[in-house]
N, C-alpha and C positions, 0 to 999 in steps of 0.2 A: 108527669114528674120528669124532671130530665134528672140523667146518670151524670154522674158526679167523679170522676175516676182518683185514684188514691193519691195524693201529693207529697205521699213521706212526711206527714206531719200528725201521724196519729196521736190519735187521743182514747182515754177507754174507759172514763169515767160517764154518769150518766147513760143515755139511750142511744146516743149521736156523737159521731167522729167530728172533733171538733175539726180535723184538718179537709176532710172532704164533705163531712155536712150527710152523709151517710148512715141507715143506723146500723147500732152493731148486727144485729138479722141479718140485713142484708148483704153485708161483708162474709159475714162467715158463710153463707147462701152463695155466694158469689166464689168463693176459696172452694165450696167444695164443687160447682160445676168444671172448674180450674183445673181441681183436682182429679175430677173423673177424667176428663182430655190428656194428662199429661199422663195419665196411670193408663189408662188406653194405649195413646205411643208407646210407651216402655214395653206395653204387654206386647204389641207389634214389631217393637224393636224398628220401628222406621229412623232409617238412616237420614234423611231429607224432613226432618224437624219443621225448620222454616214452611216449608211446602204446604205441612200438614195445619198447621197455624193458620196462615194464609187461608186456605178452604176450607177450614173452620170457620172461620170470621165471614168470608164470602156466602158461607150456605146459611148461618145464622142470619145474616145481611136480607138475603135473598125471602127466607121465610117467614120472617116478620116485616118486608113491606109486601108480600102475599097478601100475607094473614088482615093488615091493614089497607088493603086495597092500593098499595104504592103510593100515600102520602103523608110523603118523609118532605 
């Protein structure tokens, strides 16, 4: 399945976001992993935001083409 990222065209009728093709599950699946990282910094109070985002997305990057043996 490829990710689909949100286009500001939502939709909330039915199963499936008509604007990204998403269903609703996995959006709000998605809100709350979002949610844990941003509630994490605030509890750390990091000043350097960006930073933390960044190595977030890099170590998630890194562990799932592990997990897949690097073929991305």
């Amino acid at each position: 399945m490829k990710f689909n990222p949100c286009k500001d065209e939502c939709t909330y009728d039915g199963t499936h976001c008509q604007g990204c093709g998403r269903s609703h599950q996995e959006i709000a699946e998605t809100k709350k992993l979002v949610m844990a990282a941003v509630n994490f910094a605030e509890q750390q109070a990091y000043e350097n935001i960006e930073d933390f985002a960044d190595a977030i997305g890099k170590s998630i990057l890194k562990k799932l083409q592990k997990a897949r043996g690097a073929a991305f």
